[in-house]
TORVOFI-765489 format. One record per residue (C-alpha): residue in three letters; x, y, z. Coordinates in pm, 1 decimal. Each point is the difference from the previous one (the first is absolute). Layout:
N
NODE  code         X         Y         Z
NODE   ALA         X         Y         Z
...
END
This chain:
209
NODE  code         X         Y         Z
NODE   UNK       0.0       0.0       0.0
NODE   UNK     264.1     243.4     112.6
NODE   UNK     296.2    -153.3    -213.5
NODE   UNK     105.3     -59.0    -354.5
NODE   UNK     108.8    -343.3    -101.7
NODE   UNK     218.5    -170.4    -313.3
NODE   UNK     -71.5    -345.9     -96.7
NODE   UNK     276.6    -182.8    -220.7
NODE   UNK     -54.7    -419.9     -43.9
NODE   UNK     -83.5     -96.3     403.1
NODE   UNK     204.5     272.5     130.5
NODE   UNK    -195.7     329.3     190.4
NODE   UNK     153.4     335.6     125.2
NODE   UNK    -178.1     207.7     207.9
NODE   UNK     143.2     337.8     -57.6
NODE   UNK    -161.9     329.5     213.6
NODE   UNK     136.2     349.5      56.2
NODE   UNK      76.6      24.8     355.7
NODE   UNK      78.7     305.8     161.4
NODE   UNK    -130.4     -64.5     327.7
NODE   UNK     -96.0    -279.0     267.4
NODE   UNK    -334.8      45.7    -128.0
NODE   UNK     107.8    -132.5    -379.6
NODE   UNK     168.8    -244.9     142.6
NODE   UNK    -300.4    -110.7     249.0
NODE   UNK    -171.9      20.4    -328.7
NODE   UNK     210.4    -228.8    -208.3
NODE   UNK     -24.3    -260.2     322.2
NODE   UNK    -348.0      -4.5     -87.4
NODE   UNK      21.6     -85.6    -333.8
NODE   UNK     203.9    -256.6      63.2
NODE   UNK    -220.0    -181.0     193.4
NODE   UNK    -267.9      27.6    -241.8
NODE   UNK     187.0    -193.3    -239.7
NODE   UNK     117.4    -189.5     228.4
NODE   UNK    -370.1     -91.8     106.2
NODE   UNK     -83.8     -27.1    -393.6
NODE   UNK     275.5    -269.4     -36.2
NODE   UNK    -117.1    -193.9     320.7
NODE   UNK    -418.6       9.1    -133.5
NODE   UNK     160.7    -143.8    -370.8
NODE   UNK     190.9    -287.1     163.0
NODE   UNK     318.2     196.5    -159.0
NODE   UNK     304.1     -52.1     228.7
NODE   UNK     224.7     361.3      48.9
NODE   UNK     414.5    -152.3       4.9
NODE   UNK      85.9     289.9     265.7
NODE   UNK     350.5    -109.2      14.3
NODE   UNK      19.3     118.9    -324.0
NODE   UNK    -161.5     377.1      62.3
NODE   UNK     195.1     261.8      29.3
NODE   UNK     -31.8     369.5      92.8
NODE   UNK     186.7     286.3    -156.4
NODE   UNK     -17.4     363.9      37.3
NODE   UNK     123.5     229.7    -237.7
NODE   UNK      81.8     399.9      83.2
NODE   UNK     231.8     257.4     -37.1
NODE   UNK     -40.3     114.7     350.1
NODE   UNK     216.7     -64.8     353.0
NODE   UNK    -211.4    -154.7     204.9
NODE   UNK    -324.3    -159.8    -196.9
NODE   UNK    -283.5    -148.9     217.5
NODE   UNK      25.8    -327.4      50.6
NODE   UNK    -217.3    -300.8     145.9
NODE   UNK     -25.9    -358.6      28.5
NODE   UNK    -236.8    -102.0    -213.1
NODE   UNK    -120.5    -369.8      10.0
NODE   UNK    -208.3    -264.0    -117.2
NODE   UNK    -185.4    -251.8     217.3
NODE   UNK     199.4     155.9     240.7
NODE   UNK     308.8     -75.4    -136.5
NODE   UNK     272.5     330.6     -60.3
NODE   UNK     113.7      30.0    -349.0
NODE   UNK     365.2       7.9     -54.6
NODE   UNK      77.9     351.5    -115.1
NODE   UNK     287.2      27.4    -239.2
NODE   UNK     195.0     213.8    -133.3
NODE   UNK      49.6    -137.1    -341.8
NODE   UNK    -203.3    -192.9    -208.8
NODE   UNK       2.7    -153.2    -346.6
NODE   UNK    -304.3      77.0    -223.7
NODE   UNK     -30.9    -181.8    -330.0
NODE   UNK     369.5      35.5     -29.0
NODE   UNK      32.9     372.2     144.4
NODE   UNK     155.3      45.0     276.3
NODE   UNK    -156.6     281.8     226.7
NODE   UNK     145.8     144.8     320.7
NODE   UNK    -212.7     281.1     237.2
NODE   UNK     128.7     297.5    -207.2
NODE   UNK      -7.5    -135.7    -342.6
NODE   UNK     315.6      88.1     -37.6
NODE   UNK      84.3    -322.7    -203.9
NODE   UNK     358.6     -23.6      81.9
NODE   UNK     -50.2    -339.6      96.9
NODE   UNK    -162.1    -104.3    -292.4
NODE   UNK     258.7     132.7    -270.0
NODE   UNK     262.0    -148.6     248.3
NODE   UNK    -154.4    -328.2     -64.1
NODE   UNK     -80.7       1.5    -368.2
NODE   UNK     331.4     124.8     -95.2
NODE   UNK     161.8    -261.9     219.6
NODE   UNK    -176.8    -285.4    -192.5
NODE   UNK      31.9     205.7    -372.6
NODE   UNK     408.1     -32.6      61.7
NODE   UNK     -84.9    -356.6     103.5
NODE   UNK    -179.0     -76.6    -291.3
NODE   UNK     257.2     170.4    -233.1
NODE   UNK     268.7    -205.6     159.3
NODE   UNK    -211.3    -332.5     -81.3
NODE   UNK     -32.6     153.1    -371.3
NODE   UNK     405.4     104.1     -27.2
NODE   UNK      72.5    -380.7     123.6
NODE   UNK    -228.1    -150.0    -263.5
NODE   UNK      74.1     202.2    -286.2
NODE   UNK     354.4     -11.3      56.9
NODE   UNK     109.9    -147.5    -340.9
NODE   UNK    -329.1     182.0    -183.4
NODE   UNK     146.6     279.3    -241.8
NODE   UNK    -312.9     178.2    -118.8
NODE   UNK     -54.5     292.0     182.5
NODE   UNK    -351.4      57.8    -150.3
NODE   UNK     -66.6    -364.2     197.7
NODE   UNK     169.8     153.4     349.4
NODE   UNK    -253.7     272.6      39.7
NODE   UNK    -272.5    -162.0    -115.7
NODE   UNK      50.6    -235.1     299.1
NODE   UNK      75.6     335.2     208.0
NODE   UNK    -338.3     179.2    -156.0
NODE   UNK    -166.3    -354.1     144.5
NODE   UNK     186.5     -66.4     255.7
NODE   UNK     135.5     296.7     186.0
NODE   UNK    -142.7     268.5    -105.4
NODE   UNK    -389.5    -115.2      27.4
NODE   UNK      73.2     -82.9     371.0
NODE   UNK     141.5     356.9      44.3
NODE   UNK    -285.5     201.6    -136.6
NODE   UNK    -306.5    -252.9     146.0
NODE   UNK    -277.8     240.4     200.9
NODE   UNK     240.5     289.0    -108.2
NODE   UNK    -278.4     246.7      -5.5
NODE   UNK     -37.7    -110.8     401.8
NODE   UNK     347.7      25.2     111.0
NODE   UNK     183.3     229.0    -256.9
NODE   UNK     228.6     173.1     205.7
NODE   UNK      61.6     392.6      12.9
NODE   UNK     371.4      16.5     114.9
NODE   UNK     275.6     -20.6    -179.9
NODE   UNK     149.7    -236.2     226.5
NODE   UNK    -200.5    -266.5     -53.8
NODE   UNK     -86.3      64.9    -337.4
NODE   UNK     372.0     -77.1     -50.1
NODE   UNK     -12.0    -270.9     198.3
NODE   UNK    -252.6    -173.3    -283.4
NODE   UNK     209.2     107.3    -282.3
NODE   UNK     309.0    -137.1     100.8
NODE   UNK    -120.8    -317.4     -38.9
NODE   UNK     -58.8      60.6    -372.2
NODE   UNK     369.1     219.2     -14.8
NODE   UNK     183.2    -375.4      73.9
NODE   UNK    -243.3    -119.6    -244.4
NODE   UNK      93.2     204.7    -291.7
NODE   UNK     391.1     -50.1      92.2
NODE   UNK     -25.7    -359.1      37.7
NODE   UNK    -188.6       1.6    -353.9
NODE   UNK     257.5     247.9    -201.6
NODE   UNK     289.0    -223.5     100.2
NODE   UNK     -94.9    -260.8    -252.1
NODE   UNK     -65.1     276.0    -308.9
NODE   UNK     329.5     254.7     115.0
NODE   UNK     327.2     -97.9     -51.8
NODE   UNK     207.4     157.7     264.2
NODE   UNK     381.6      86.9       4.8
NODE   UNK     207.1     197.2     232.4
NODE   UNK    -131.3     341.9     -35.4
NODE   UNK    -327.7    -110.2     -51.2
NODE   UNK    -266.2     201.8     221.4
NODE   UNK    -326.1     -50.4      46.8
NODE   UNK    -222.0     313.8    -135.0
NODE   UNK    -263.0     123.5     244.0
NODE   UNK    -303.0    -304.7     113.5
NODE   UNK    -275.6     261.6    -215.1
NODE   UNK     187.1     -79.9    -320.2
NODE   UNK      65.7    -338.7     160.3
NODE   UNK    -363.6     -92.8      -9.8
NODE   UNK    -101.0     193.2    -350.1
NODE   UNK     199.1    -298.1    -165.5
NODE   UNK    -190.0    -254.3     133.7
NODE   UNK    -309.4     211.8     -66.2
NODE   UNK     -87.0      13.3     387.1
NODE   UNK    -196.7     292.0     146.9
NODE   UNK     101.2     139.6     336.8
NODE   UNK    -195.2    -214.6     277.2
NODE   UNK    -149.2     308.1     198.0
NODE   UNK     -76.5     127.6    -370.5
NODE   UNK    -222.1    -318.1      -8.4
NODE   UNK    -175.2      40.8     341.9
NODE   UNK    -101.2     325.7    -100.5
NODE   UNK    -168.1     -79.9    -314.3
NODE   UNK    -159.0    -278.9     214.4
NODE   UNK    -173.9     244.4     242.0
NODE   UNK    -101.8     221.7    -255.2
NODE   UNK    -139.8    -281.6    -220.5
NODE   UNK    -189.8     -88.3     304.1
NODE   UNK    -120.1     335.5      69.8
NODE   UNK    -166.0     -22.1    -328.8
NODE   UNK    -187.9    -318.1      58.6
NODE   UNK    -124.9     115.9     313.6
NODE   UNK    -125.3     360.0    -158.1
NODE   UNK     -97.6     -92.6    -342.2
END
């Protein structure tokens, strides 16, 4: 009555504004109700599986111990949502930590593979596949505004394109690379923040067409 819900498959979240103990007395309530709904349906609630998160910008948020069948929820912290991962302030620090983590571990797998494979049109189409879908999944979520961690993301594709020229350049001595832009224009790859951005405003259309 009091709180919005999302339903995804046979998962729930209960998500309501709270501001005060009030809202939070309020979202107690609803709670219950479904709880009560699940008992009258014979539908059994897994409560060591529900969670409770808050999410705020400010120092000290209101909380309380909500429950079910009077059992207290776990609140966390962190918490993975159809591969996202959020954290309280949405900062998504953790996420990009994690994704970038497993895109380097995924290139390794490629660069161990492909060792012996000498078409580099082959290479990044495993990378565009590979690497570089897992990088930019949910971008329009998580897309993130600071430099650092924007360059976090693209680093992974810098060792990409490096790893990829060595098997088209022929390097001597005195050979240097030239800057990672003109890098990535010979293997006709766009910037990955370049990407992200066109993804956001792409969506943005959708949603306002």
């Amino acid at each position: 009555k009091r709180s919005d819900c999302s339903l995804f498959a046979d998962d729930l979240k209960l998500y309501h504004a709270v501001g005060t103990l009030t809202d939070a007395v309020d979202l107690q309530r609803d709670i219950d109700a479904f709880s009560s709904w699940c008992l009258k349906n014979r539908m059994t609630v897994n409560v060591a599986k529900c969670k409770v998160m808050s999410f705020y910008r400010i120092r000290e948020p209101v909380t309380f111990d909500y429950s079910i069948d009077g059992a207290v929820l776990t609140r966390v912290t962190q918490v993975t949502d159809l591969g996202v991962v959020l954290d309280p302030h949405l900062s998504f620090k953790q996420h990009v930590s994690v994704k970038v983590a497993k895109a380097y571990s995924m290139l390794g797998f490629i660069k161990r593979l492909c060792y012996e494979f000498k078409d580099v049109r082959c290479l990044v189409s495993l990378y565009n596949a590979h690497v570089r879908s897992y990088l930019e999944y949910a971008s329009v979520v998580w897309s993130p505004s600071s430099e650092e961690l924007s360059g976090l993301i693209e680093s992974v594709q810098k060792d990409f394109v490096i790893y990829a020229l060595r098997r088209t350049v022929k390097r001597d001595r005195n050979f240097r690379l030239p800057p990672y832009d003109e890098r990535r224009k010979v293997l006709k790859l766009e910037r990955l923040s370049t990407r992200r951005n066109l993804a956001r405003v792409f969506f943005l259309y959708d949603v306002l067409e």
